[in-house]
N, C-alpha and C positions, 0 to 999 in steps of 0.2 A: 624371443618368442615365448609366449605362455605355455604354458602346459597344464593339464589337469590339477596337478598337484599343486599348483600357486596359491600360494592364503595370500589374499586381498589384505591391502594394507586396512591397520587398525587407523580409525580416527584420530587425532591426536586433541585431547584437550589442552586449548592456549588460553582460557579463562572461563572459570564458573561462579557466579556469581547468586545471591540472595537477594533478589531484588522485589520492590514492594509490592506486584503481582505473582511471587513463587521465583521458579528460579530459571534462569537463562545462560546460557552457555553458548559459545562461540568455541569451535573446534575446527583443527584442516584435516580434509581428507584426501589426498593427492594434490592435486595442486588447485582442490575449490576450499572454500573456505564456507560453512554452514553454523545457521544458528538454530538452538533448540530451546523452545521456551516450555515448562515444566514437563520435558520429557517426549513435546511432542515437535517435528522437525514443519521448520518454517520454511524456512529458502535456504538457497544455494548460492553461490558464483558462478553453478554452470551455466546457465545463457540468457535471462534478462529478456528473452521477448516478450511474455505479457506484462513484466512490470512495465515495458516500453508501450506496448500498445494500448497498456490502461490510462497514458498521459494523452498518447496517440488519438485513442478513441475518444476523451473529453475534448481537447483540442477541434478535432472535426466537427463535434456536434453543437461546438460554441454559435453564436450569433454573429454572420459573419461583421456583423458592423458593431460589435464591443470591441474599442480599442482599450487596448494596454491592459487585458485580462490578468485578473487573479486566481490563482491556483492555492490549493490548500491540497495537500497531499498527507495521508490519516498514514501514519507507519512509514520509519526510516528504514526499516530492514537491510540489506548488502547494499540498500541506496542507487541502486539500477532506476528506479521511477524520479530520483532526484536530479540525477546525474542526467539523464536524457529533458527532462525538463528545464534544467541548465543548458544544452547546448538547442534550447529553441527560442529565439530575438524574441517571438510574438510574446512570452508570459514578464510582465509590467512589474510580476512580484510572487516571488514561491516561499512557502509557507509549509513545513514538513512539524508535525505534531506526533513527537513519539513519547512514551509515556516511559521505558525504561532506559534510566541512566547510562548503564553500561552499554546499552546499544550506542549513544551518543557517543560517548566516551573513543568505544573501539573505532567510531569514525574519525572522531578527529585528532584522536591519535594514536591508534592501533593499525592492527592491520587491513582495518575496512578504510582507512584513510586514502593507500591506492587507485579506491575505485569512484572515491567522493570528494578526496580533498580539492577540487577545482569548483567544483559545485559550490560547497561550503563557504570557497572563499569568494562567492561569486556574489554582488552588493544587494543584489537582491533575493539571496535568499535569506530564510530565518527558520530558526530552529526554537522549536516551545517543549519543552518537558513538561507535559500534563498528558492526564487521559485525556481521549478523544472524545467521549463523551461525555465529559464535563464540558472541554472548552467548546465544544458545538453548543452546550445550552447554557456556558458562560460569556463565551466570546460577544463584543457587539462589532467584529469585523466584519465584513461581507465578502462572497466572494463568487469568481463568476465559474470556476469546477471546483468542487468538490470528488477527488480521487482517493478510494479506500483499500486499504491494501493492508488489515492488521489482524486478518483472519485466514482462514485456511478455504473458509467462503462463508455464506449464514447459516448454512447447516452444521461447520464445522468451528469451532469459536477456540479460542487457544485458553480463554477463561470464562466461567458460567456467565460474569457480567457484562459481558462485551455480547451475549446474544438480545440486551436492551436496544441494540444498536439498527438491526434490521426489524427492529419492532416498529407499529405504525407511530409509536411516540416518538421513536429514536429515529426514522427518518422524518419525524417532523422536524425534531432538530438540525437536522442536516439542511432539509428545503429552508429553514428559517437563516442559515448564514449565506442561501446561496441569493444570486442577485436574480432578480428577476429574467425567467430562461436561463438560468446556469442550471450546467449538467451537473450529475451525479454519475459515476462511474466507481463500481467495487467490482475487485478482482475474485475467483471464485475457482477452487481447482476441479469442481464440475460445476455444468449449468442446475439451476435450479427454478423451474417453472413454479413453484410455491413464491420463492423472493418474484419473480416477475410480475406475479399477482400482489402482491404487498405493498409493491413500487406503485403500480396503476391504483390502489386502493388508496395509498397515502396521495395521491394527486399529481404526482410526474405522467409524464407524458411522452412520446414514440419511445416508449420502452421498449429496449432491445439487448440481444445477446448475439456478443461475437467469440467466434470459438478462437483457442489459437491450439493446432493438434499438439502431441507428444509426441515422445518416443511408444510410452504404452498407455494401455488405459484408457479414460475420457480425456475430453481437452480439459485442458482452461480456459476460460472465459472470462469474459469483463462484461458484466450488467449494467446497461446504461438508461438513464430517464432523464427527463427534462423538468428542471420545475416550472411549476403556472405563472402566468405574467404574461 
């Protein structure tokens, strides 16, 4: 039984790393395991429902007659949005684009391995070490959801140049890899009516916001649009 006087266990750092965007770190803190990129905390291992619902919500809003849909998933993070994208038949081919090494790393052979090594070794997934917004305005793939998840939402950016991203340019680059009516879906730890106007301005279409509540606070959300075609 707790009592008043209990000091909450300290975090323990299992690796920190200097990597090309600043610095990143992976630490346990009871039995979740979190990563922090220059200071500021990304995710957890505690529960995984919007990273699930953000695969969830592109999925539903697909066309229901594209067969053998492609996914691009922007951020490996504890790998919750891979991993559930893995155990669903319908994606043809997933595609996860994370830009720091050491995030790779601890999944496939660290301790984030756990929660993704079956994903990983699953034929059709692939993994790119590049920014994301490079390869959206380098790539000539296509594909039919685009799923964002390497922010804290578009007001919130983990790096000044990753707010290029929700810009009307930077979702042009997204609509430009997506297939004709392929979704877009970015994760968001509050709604943000500014991005929902941003969305409709760059040219997507039934823009919408699904909350998923918390414990405190605002929800989360996943912002979703359609591109033209």
């Amino acid at each position: 039984m707790s009592t008043p006087y209990d000091i909450p266990e300290a975090p323990e750092v299992l690796d920190r790393r200097e990597g090309p965007y600043g610095e990143v770190v992976l630490r346990r803190h009871g039995d979740l395991l979190q990563i922090i990129a220059n200071g500021c905390f990304l995710m957890d291992t505690s529960d995984g429902r919007s990273e699930r619902l953000l695969v969830d919500a592109a999925l539903a809003a697909l066309d229901p007659e594209a067969a053998g849909p492609r996914v691009l998933i922007g951020g490996l993070g504890v790998g919750f949005s891979l991993a559930h994208a893995a155990g669903q038949s319908r994606w043809r081919r997933i595609t996860v684009v994370e830009r720091e090494p050491a995030v790779v790393e601890w999944h496939r052979a660290g301790p984030l391995s756990a929660l993704s090594g079956e994903a990983l070794a699953d034929p059709r997934t692939e993994i790119v070490e590049q920014d994301l917004i490079a390869y959206v305005n380098e790539t000539s793939d296509t594909f039919d959801a685009l799923c964002l998840d390497i922010d804290n939402g578009p007001g919130w950016t983990v790096t000044e140049d990753n707010e290029g991203l929700y810009s009307p340019s930077g979702l042009a680059a997204c609509a430009r890899v997506l297939k004709p009516r392929g979704v877009l879906a970015v994760w968001s730890a509050a709604p943000s009516p500014e991005f929902e106007g941003t969305l409709r301005n760059a040219g997507f279409r039934q823009v919408r916001t699904e909350e998923i509540p918390v414990a405190r606070g605002v929800p989360d959300v996943v912002h979703i649009g359609v591109s033209p075609g």
